[in-house]
C-alpha positions as a LaTeX table, in Angstrom:
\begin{tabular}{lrrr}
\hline
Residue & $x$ (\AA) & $y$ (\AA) & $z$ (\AA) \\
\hline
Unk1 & 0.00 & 0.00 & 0.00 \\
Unk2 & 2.96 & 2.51 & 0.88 \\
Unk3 & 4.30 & 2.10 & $-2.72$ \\
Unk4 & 0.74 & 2.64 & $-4.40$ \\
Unk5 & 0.74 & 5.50 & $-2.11$ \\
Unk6 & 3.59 & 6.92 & $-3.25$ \\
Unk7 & 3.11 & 6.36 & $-6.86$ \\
Unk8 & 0.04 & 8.22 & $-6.35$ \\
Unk9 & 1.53 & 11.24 & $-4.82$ \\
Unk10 & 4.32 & 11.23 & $-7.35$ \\
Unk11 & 1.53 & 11.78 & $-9.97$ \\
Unk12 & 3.14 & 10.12 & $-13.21$ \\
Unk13 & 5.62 & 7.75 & $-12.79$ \\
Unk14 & 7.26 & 4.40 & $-15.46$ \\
Unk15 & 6.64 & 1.23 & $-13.66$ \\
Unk16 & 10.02 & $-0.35$ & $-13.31$ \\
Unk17 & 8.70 & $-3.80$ & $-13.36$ \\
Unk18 & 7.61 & $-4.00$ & $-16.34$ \\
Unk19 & 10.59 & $-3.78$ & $-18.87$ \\
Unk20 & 12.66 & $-6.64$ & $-18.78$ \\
Unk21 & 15.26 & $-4.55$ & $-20.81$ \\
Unk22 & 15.49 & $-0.79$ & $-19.45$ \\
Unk23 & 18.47 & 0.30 & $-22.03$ \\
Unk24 & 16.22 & $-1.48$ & $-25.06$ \\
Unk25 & 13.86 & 0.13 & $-26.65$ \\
Unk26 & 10.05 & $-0.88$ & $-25.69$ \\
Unk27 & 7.84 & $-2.71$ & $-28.13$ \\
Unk28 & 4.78 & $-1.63$ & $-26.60$ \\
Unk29 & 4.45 & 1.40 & $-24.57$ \\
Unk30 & 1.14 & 1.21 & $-22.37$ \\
Unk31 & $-0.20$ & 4.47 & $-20.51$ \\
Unk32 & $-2.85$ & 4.50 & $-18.02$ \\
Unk33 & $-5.10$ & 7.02 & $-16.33$ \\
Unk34 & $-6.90$ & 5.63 & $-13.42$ \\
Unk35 & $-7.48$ & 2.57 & $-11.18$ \\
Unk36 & $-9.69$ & 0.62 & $-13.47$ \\
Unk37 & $-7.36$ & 0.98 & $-16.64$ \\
Unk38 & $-3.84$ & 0.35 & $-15.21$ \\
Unk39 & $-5.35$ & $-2.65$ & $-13.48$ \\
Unk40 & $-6.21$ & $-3.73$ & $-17.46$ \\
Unk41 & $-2.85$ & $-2.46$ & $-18.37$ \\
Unk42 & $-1.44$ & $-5.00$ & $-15.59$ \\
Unk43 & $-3.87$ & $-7.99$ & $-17.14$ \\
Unk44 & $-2.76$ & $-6.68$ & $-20.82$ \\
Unk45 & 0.92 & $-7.16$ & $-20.23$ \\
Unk46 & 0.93 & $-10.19$ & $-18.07$ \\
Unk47 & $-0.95$ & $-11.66$ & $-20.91$ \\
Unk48 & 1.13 & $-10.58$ & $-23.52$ \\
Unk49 & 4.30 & $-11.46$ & $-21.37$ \\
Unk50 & 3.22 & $-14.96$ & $-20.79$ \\
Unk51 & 1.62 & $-15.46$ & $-24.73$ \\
Unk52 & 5.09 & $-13.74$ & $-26.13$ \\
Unk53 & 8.20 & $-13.87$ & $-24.23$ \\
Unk54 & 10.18 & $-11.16$ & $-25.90$ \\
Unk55 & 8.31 & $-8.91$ & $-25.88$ \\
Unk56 & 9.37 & $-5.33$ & $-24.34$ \\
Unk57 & 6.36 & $-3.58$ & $-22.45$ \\
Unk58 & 6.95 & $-0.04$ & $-20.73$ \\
Unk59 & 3.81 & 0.23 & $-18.46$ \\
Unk60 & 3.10 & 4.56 & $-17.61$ \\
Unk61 & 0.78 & 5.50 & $-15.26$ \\
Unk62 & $-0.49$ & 9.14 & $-14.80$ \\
Unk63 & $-2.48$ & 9.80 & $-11.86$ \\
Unk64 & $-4.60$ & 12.79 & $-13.87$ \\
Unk65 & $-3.82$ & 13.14 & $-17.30$ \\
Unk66 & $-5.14$ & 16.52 & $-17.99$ \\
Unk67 & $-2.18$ & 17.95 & $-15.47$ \\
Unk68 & 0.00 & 16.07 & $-17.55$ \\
Unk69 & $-0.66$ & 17.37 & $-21.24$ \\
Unk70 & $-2.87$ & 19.46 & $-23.39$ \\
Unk71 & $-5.71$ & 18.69 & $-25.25$ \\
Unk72 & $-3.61$ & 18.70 & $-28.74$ \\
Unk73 & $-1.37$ & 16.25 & $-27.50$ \\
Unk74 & $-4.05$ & 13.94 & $-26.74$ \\
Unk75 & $-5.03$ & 13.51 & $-30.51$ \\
Unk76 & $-3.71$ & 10.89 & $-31.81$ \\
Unk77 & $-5.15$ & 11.78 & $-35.29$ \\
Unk78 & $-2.44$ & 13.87 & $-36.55$ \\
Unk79 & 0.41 & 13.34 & $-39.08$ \\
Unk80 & 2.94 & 10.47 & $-37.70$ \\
Unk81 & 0.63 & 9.19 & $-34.96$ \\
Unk82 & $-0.56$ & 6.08 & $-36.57$ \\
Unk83 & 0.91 & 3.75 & $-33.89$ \\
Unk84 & $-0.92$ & 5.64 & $-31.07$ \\
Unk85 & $-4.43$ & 4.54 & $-29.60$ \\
Unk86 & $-6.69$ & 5.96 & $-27.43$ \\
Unk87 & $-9.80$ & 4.91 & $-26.07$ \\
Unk88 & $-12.35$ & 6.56 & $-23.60$ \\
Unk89 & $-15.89$ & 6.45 & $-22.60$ \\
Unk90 & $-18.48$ & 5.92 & $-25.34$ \\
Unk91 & $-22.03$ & 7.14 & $-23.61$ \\
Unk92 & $-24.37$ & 4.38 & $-24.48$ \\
Unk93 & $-27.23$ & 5.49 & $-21.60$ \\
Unk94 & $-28.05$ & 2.48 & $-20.12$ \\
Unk95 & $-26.94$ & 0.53 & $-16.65$ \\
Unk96 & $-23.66$ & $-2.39$ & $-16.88$ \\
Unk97 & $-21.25$ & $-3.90$ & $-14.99$ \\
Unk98 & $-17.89$ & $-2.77$ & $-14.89$ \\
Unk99 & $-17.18$ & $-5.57$ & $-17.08$ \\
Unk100 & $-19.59$ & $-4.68$ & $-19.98$ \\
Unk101 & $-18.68$ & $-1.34$ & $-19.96$ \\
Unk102 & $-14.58$ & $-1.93$ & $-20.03$ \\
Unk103 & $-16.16$ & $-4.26$ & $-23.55$ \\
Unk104 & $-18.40$ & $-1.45$ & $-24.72$ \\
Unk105 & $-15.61$ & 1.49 & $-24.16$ \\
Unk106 & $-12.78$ & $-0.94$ & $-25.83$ \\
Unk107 & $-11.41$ & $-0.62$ & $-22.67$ \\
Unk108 & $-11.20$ & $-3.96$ & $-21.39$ \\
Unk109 & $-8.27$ & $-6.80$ & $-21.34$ \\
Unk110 & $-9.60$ & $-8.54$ & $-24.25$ \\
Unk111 & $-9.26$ & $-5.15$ & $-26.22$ \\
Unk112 & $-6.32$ & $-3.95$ & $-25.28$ \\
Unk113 & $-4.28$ & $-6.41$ & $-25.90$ \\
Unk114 & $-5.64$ & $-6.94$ & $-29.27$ \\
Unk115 & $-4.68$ & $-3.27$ & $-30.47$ \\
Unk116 & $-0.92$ & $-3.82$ & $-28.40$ \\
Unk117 & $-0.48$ & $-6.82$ & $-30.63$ \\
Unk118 & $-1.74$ & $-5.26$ & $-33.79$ \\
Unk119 & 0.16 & $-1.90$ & $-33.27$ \\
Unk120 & 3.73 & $-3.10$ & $-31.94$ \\
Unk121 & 6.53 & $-3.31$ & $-34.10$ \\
Unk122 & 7.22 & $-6.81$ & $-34.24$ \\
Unk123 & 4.60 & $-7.26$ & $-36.70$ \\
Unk124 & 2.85 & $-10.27$ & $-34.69$ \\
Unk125 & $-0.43$ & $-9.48$ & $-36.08$ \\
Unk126 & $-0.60$ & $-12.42$ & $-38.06$ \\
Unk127 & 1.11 & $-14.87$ & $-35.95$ \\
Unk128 & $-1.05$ & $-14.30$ & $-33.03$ \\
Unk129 & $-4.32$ & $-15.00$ & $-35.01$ \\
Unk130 & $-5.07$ & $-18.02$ & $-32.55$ \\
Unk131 & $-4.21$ & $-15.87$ & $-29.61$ \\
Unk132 & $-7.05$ & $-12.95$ & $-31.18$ \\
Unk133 & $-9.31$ & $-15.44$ & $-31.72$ \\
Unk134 & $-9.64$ & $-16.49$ & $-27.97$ \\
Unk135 & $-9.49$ & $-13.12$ & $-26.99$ \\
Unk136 & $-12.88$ & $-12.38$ & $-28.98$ \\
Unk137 & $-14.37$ & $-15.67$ & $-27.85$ \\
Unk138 & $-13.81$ & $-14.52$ & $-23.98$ \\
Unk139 & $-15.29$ & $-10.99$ & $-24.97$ \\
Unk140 & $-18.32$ & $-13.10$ & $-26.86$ \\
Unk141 & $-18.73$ & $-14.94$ & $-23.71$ \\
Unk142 & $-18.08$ & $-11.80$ & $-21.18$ \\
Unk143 & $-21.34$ & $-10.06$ & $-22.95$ \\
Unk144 & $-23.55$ & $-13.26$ & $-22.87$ \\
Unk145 & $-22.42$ & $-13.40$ & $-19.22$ \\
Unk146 & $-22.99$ & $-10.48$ & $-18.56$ \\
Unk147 & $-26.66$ & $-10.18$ & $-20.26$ \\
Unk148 & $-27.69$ & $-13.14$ & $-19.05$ \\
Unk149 & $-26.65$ & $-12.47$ & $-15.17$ \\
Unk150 & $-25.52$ & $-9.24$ & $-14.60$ \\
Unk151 & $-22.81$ & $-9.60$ & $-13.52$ \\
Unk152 & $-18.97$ & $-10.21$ & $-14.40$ \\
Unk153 & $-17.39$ & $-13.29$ & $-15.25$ \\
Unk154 & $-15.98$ & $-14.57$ & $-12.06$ \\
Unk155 & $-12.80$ & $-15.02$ & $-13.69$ \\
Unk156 & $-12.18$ & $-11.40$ & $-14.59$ \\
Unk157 & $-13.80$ & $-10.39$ & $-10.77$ \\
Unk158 & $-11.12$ & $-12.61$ & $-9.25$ \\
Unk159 & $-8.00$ & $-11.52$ & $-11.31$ \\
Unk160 & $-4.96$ & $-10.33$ & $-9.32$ \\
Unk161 & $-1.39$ & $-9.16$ & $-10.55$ \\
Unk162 & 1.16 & $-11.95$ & $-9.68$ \\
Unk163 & 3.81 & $-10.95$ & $-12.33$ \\
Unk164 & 6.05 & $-9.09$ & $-9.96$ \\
Unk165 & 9.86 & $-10.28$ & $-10.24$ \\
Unk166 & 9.05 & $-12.57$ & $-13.24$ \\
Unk167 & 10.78 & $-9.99$ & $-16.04$ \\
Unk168 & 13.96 & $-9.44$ & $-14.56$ \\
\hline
\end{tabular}
């Protein structure tokens, strides 16, 4: 608790766990705003970690991201930006779980780690067809779940971070 504490206070801050190599140059470059999202972040690049080895992922986390930069620099839609991604809340007006609307607002594990695999530099697109496919079958599943029950799937309720010390 003292170090999410800290982190906090700090405001932004690289999480030093999660480059194996810090002289190499990241393959993926995640940046998070919130509890909710850095906790996907965490699921995101255990998952890609465990799925693809070599992989270099440089986890950011920005306690409130308007303090940090200006609405310009946000856009991603400007000349040389291609690789960047952003995704926020897409007002739908209706009630969900936290679960359906992390799926509705591309914002959930499933997601995520789709567009990191599609947009890193490797070029693994391709090669992790298989890996796609099973994410999209957990999101099909997550929003029949979710309809069906209203609530999460208990797997994604019960996830915890257990990567620490595992990438260096």
């Amino acid at each position: 608790m003292d170090d999410t504490v800290a982190r906090c206070t700090k405001g932004a801050g690289r999480w030093a766990c999660s480059l194996n190599d810090p002289d190499a140059e990241p393959d993926v470059v995640m940046v998070s705003c919130g509890d909710s999202i850095t906790n996907k972040s965490l699921a995101v690049m255990a998952l890609l970690c465990e799925k693809i080895p070599d992989i270099r992922i440089q986890l950011m986390n920005e306690k409130d991201l308007f303090e940090a930069v200006s609405a310009y620099e946000l856009s991603t839609w400007h000349p040389g930006q291609r690789q960047n991604y952003i995704t926020g809340y897409k007002e739908k007006r209706n009630i969900d779980t936290p679960r359906g609307l992390a799926l509705r607002n591309e914002a959930d594990q499933c997601s995520m780690t789709m567009v990191a695999i599609n947009r890193q530099r490797k070029g693994l697109g391709d090669r992790m067809a298989s890996l796609k496919e099973q994410l999209r079958d957990q999101q099909i599943a997550s929003k029949n779940e979710t309809y069906e029950t209203e609530i999460d799937l208990q797997e994604i309720i019960d996830w915890k971070w257990s990567f620490w010390g595992r990438r260096q």
